[in-house]
C-alpha positions, 0 to 999 in steps of 0.5 A: 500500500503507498504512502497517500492510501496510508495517509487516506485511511488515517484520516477516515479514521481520526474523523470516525473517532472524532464523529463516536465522540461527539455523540457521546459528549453531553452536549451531542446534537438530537439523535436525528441529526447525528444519524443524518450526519452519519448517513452522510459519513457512511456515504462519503466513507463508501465513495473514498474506499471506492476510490481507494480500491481503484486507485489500488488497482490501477496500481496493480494493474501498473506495477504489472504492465511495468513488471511485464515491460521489464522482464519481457523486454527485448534486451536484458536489463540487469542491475549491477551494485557496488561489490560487482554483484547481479541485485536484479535481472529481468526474464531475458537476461535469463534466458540470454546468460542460459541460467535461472534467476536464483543462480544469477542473482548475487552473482559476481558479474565478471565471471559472467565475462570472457576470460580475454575481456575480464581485466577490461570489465574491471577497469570498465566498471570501476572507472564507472563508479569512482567517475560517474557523471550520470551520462549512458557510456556503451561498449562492447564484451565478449560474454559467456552463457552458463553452457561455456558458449561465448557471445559478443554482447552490446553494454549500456551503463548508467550509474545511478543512486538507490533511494538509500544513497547505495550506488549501482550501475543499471546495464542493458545486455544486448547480443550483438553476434548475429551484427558482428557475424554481419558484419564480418561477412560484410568485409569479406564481401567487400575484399572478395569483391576486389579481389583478383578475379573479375566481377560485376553486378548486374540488375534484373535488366541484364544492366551492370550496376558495379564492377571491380577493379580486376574486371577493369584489368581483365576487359580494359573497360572503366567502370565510367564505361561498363556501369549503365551498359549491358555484357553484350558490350564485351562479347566475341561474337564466337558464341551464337544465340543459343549458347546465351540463352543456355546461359540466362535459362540456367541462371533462372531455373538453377540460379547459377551457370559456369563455364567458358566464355570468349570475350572480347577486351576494349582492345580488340583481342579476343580471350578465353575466360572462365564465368561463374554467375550466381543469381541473388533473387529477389527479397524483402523488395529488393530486386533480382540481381546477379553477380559474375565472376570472371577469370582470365584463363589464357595462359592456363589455355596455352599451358593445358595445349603444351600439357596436352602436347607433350602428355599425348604427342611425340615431341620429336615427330609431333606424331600421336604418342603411345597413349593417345593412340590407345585412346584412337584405337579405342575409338576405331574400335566402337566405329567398327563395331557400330558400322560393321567396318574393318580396319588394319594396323602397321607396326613399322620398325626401320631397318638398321637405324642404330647404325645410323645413330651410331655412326653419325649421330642421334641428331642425324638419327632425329632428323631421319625420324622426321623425314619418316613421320611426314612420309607416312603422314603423305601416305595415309587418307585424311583420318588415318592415324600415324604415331610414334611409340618410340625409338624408330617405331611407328604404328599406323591405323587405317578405318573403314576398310569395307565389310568384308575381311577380304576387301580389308586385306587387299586394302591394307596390303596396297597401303602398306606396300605404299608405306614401304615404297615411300620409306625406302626412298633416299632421305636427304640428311642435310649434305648426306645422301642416306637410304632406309628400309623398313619392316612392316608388320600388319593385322586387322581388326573387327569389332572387339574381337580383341583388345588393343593391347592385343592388337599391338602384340599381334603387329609386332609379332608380325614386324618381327616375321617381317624381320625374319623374312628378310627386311624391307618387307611387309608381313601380316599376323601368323597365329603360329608365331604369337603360340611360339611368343607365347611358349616363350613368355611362359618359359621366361616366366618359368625361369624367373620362378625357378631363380626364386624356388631354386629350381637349378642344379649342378651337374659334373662331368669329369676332366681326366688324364688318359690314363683315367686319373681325375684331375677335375670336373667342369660344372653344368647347370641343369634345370629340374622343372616341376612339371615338365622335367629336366630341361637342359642348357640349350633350351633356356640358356639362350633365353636366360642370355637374351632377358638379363637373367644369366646374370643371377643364375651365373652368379648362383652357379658361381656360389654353389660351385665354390660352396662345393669346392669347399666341401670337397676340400675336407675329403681326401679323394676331392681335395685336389680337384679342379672346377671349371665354370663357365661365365657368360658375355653378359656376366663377365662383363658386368662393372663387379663381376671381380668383386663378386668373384672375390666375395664368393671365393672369400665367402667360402674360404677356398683356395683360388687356383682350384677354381677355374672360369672357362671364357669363350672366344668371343667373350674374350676379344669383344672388349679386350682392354676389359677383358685382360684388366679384369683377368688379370685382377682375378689371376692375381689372387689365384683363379684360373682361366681356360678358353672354351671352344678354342678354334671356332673364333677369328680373331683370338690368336692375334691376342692370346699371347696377352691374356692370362690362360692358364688353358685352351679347350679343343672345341667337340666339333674338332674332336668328332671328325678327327678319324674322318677330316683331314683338316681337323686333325691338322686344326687340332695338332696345330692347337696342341703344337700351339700350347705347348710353344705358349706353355698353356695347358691344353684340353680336348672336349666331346672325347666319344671314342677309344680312336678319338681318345688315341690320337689325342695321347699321340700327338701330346694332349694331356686332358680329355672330358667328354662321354667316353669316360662319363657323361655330366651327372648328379653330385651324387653320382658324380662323387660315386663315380670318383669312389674306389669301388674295391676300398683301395683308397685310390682314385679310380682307373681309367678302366674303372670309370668306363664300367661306371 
């Protein structure tokens, strides 16, 4: 109740009290008149409390609106007393603090700030208290909700006195993060507008509004010039009607389109941009705009060209390269299964042109591969396709051939015959006057039949038929040479599987005196195949020489031969033994061939002169400087090197005075017709006579006979291996072989050896 209804109330009372009075004093009016008087009292009492019942509630009614006013306002009112505490807090500073009231009210208002603001609400609030000259100040915090979530909050402060002199500071909390976040978004607009990409605006007429200074960069149009205008005023004229209103269409239905564009500058020059336009519809009555971004993409243009170049043409020939013509050989292939047509492919290869680049020059070599290219291009129809896969490589694809196989052949046959024709004509090499030919290898295809990769084995087959068939010469895919490739890949498979499974072994054959003492063994490798069986030298050497793969096997053979030197060396009846090994062009001459020998002989702790390299003639004289520098390495710590095959060389003789052999080995096919040639039994005396002159040892291989046997004892030749006195056998058998089957102890006779 306020102070004027107290004070209303206290005087009805006093004028009741006095009234009672009255009428009981002795000198009271007549009982009438009192009566009368108090009627009119009552009334007058009724009509005051009336008045003060509405007073009351209009003061309610008041209070109320004032309490809803407060708590329900749009901002949070809080008030703040001298020691820093929440006093009072409306509803929505509840809500926005994420807490009740109870917990907020005396709650230290700093903590309700975020650690990075704290130090500046205190100075905020005591410069408040200790300076207030009643005027509003206002800033910014970063808050707190009672979740731990940090809000940017909006502060009004009044300082202000209770009606006990108490100060307090009355605060008005609004969040702000939206505004800022606007804000933020604002600047990044602005920057991004100008930023190094192009951009316009435009209105709801197609009319541009704004541009950026990048735009005018890119165009060379001022935004004096470009703002009123339309985009018509830089187009190129290279995009028709229809490609523009593709463009308005997507913009309109999707509300964006990208894409490429050619424009055209203030300068006249026409240039390749990148576009993105991204609609802005209408809202809130602000009318429908768009934005563009453009971007200048000349130089990426130019530079995908070169990528495009270099990652699908040959930079030599500027013919397709491999994998583009993978990518046209695909296409030729959906042709022909479409339209029912055949078509052909070449393979070409030119005819000894490492001798040309050998002899003159890769630069001479470059300038012929130039030549060939622009001959085979004037050979083909337009459509046809002429790349380079490599080297001196060619591949050529012809389409639409006709429906029939037989048409197609003739076809291709024509066109190929005028390849090789244009190929073979002179080639003018700067001042040199140079001919070439080439070999020619050809298939059809159909359909998908087979695959391209297919295709391309099928035409180097055939090329490589051309080669067989003399060069110069045009060959078409024969299903009997790719069985024999095919056997071949197996087998070369085979062989590097048997390296991983070790699938080797060593077999020996006996070297001995005429009179059947053993002096030694030459080591022979034999394959034991897990399905097809023992497969001898002379069927996978060759292929072992041709893949690379003779150089681990030759060093597997290196290994175990000396691994069993090593055994042998405990055994009284091996100890003495001499192993010949063979080594290949391939092996020799590979840059550790010593020291891989080194390391093997030391590996295995054996003494070097019991071991014994046999080298061909050819290997030997092919690189002779190498070849006596890296024997004469060897010989230093002891091995021994033997010539195989002596006799069916040209050359050696002129350097066998300067390599260190230790032994010449009479080649078989010598021996075999001793008793039947003149001329080799001549060839062999002189071999013997030879040795003796140089003092090298001297051995003759592929002994069959007692004849053979005979005349080389007579004419002074010590040593003798082949299969009069045994074949290559199993170490078992072989160590058998050298056993004294009576228990003397002895090695064995000749006679001895010959029952075994």
């Amino acid at each position: 109740m306020s102070q004027k209804q107290e004070q209303t109330r206290e005087t009805l009372r006093a004028e009741a009290e006095a009234l009672v009075a009255n009428l009981l004093s002795p000198t009271a009016q007549p009982a009438e008149a009192l009566l009368h008087e108090l009627i009119v009292h009552k009334i007058e009492l009724e009509m005051q409390n009336e008045e003060l019942r509405r007073i009351h509630t209009a003061m309610e009614e008041s209070r109320d609106r004032y309490v809803d006013l407060y708590e329900f306002a749009p901002v949070s009112y809080i008030t703040i007393n001298r020691a820093g505490l929440i006093s009072e807090i409306n509803l929505t500073g509840t809500v926005l603090l994420g807490a009740d009231r109870a917990k907020l009210i005396n709650h230290r208002f700093s903590q309700l700030v975020a650690p990075q603001d704290q130090d500046r609400w205190h100075r905020l609030f005591l410069n408040l208290m200790q300076h207030a000259n009643g005027e509003k100040q206002a800033f910014e915090l970063k808050m707190s909700h009672a979740d731990g979530a940090l809000f940017d909050a909006h502060l009004d402060c009044l300082y202000r006195e209770t009606w006990d002199m108490a100060p307090i500071v009355r605060v008005t909390l609004t969040d702000i993060s939206k505004i800022k976040l606007t804000e933020k978004e604002l600047r990044i607009a602005a920057i991004a507008f100008e930023s190094q990409e192009g951009m316009f605006i435009t209105d709801t007429n197609n009319v541009i509004l704004r541009v950026n200074r990048a735009f005018t960069k890119i165009t060379g149009y001022s935004a004096e010039e470009s703002v009123g205008q339309t985009p018509r005023l830089f187009e190129s004229g290279r995009h028709d009607a229809a490609f523009y209103k593709a463009m308005r269409d997507s913009v309109k239905t999707t509300g964006s389109w990208h894409g490429e564009v050619w424009n055209r500058r203030k300068n006249g020059e026409i240039y390749p941009e990148w576009q993105i336009i991204t609609a802005v519809p209408e809202f809130e009555g602000i009318e429908f705009h768009c934005v563009t971004t453009l971007t200048d993409i000349t130089e990426q243009k130019l530079a995908s060209e070169q990528i495009d170049q270099l990652a699908f043409y040959d930079p030599l020939t500027n013919l397709p390269n491999r994998r583009l013509l993978k990518d046209r050989l695909h296409q030729a292939l959906n042709y022909s299964a479409r339209n029912k047509q055949y078509g052909a492919l070449f393979f070409i290869d030119l005819d000894n042109f490492k001798i040309l680049n050998d002899t003159l020059g890769h630069n001479m070599g470059d300038l012929l591969l130039q030549h060939v290219a622009q001959r085979l291009l004037n050979s083909l129809r337009e459509g046809d396709t002429a790349a380079r896969l490599g080297g001196d490589e060619f591949i050529v694809m012809l389409e639409s051939l006709g429906e029939h196989a037989q048409d197609a052949a003739i076809h291709a046959e024509i066109t190929g015959k005028k390849i090789l024709a244009a190929l073979t004509y002179p080639y003018q090499l700067e001042s040199l006057e140079f001919q070439c030919t080439a070999s020619v290898g050809a298939t059809l295809f159909f359909d998908h039949l087979l695959s391209h990769d297919d295709l391309l084995k099928h035409v180097d087959i055939a090329m490589y038929q051309a080669k067989h068939a003399g060069r110069n010469a045009l060959c078409f895919f024969d299903q009997a040479m790719q069985t024999t490739l095919t056997e071949r890949a197996a087998l070369e498979m085979d062989l590097r599987r048997a390296l991983e499974q070790n699938q080797f072994q060593l077999y020996y054959q006996l070297q001995n005196t005429h009179d059947g003492q053993a002096v030694g063994a030459e080591a022979l490798i034999r394959w034991q195949h897990p399905e097809h069986g023992l497969i001898l030298p002379l069927d996978f050497i060759p292929l072992a020489e041709e893949t690379g793969l003779i150089v681990p096997i030759g060093l597997w053979v290196l290994e175990t031969a000396c691994a069993q030197l090593k055994t042998w060396a405990d055994q009284a009846l091996t100890r003495h033994l001499q192993l010949a090994v063979n080594v290949s062009a391939r092996q020799f001459y590979q840059p550790d061939f010593v020291q891989q020998v080194v390391a093997v002989v030391g590996k295995n702790a054996i003494g070097p002169g019991r071991l014994k390299l046999e080298l061909t003639e050819s290997v030997l004289v092919s690189n002779i400087d190498d070849t006596i520098t890296k024997m004469d390495e060897l010989r230093k710590i002891g091995v021994h090197f033997s010539m195989d095959d002596f006799g069916t060389g040209y050359s050696s003789l002129s350097y066998l005075t300067q390599l260190p052999l230790v032994q010449l080995k009479i080649d078989k096919s010598f021996v075999q017709h001793i008793s039947r040639a003149p001329s080799d039994a001549v060839i062999v005396q002189t071999i013997i006579a030879m040795t003796k002159t140089l003092g090298i040892e001297v051995i003759a291989e592929g002994v069959e006979t007692e004849v053979q046997r005979a005349f080389l004892e007579q004419h002074g030749c010590p040593l003798c291996q082949g299969y009069l006195f045994s074949k290559p056998i199993p170490l078992a058998a072989f160590e058998l072989l050298l056993g004294d089957r009576s228990g003397q102890g002895a090695a064995p006779t000749l006679m001895m050896l010959k029952d075994l």
